[in-house]
C-alpha positions, 0 to 999 in steps of 0.5 A: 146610308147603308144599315139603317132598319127597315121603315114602318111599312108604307112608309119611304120606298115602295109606299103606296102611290098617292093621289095625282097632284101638282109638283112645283118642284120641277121634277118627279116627286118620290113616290110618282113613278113608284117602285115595285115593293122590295125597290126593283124595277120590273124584270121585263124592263130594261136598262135603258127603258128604266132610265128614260122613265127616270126623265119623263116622270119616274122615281130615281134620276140618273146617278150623279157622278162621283165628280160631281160631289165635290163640285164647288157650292160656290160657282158662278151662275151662269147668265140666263134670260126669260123666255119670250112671252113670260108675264110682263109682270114678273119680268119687271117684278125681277127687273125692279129687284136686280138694282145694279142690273147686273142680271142677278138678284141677291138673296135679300132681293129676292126675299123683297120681291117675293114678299111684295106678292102676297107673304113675307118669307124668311132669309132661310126660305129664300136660301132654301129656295135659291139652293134648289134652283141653282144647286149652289150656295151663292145666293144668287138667281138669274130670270130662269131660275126666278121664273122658276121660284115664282110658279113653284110657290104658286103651286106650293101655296095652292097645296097648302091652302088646299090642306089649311080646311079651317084657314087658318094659316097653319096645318097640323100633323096629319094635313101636313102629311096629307100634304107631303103625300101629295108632293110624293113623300111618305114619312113616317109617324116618327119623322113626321112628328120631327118635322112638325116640332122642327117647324112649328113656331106657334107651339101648337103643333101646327106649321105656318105656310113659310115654314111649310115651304121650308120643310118641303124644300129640306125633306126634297132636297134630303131625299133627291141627295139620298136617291142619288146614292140608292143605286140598286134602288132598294131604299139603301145608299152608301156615303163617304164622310166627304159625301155626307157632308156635302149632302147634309150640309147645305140644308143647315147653312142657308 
């Protein structure tokens, strides 16, 4: 929002890019694409050029649209299939979920799904993870958006695994920080110290991988929403109250 002092430097926009790594999350991570210091694009680029860089690996999407805001959190999903030559496997994992073989899986579902793999994960999680996938708060997933979950937590667990040096379960402040840069956000000691006392349930300063996947899934989804109103792309955005809400919220309903 508009007023807030300026970031620690090296922090937030304009950070200094970190090393390539994998983005389970679908789309160009924040400091990918990196801005030029002061948040411009570069003067020889024009409109149009600096928004196709946006789709092909760029820093900003294209601005929502002001209907888009208030668009219902509650709408249907719309039917969707797997592709041809998806594993077999995940295709009669999603099958085995959707009990009424209505096409759609619940949250409870997938959270048992997920969980026959390799790690239980909490409601909240698979909430997160369903909200990031359909933008809606029904709970509810098709076999793309499920394809979709699948692979991202594969890629999300191959970062943390590569993080955890001393295996054992859990990474503390300056692995998970190494971790966000590689996912593209830099944050701040100040909000990186928040992070860790938000999602740390050892009481050891340190963050297990479900709560890993669910600090990673808010500073995303809190970032692409502010990204959205950064207009002039200067680490500056405006919100209405209405839009706030609509922002924030979302990740504390789940």
């Amino acid at each position: 929002m508009a007023g807030f002092p300026p970031g620690a430097p090296g922090f937030g926009f304009g950070a200094p890019l970190p090393p390539q790594g994998s983005d389970p999350f679908g789309g160009s991570p924040y400091i990918h694409g990196h801005l030029l210091p002061g948040g411009k694009p570069p003067k020889d680029m024009n409109h149009h050029h600096h928004l196709a860089m946006m789709g092909m690996g760029g820093v900003y999407p294209p601005a929502a649209s002001p209907s888009s805001w208030h668009a219902n959190p509650f709408a249907a999903l719309l039917p969707s299939s797997f592709a041809p030559g998806t594993d077999p496997t995940l295709v009669a994992c999603f099958q085995m979920a959707d009990h009424d073989g209505s096409g759609f899986i619940d949250d409870k579902e997938l959270q048992r799904a997920l969980s026959t793999y390799s790690h239980a994960f909490s409601l909240r999680t698979v909430r997160l993870l369903m909200y990031l996938f359909t933008g809606s708060n029904i709970y509810r997933i098709g076999p793309k958006e499920f394809n979709l979950v699948f692979y991202s937590l594969q890629n999300w667990r191959a970062i943390f695994l590569k993080f955890d040096r001393d295996n054992s379960g859990k990474i503390d402040s300056s692995e998970l920080r190494e971790a966000l840069l590689s996912l593209g956000f830099s944050v701040s000691p100040f909000v990186l110290d928040m992070l860790v006392s938000k999602y740390d349930r050892t009481g050891r300063r340190a963050i297990e991988y479900d709560n890993f996947i669910e600090c990673c899934l808010t500073i995303k989804g809190l970032t692409e929403k502010f990204k959205e109103r950064d207009t002039m792309f200067n680490g500056s955005a405006t919100f209405t109250y209405d839009m706030f809400m609509f922002s924030v919220l979302p990740f504390l309903i789940a």
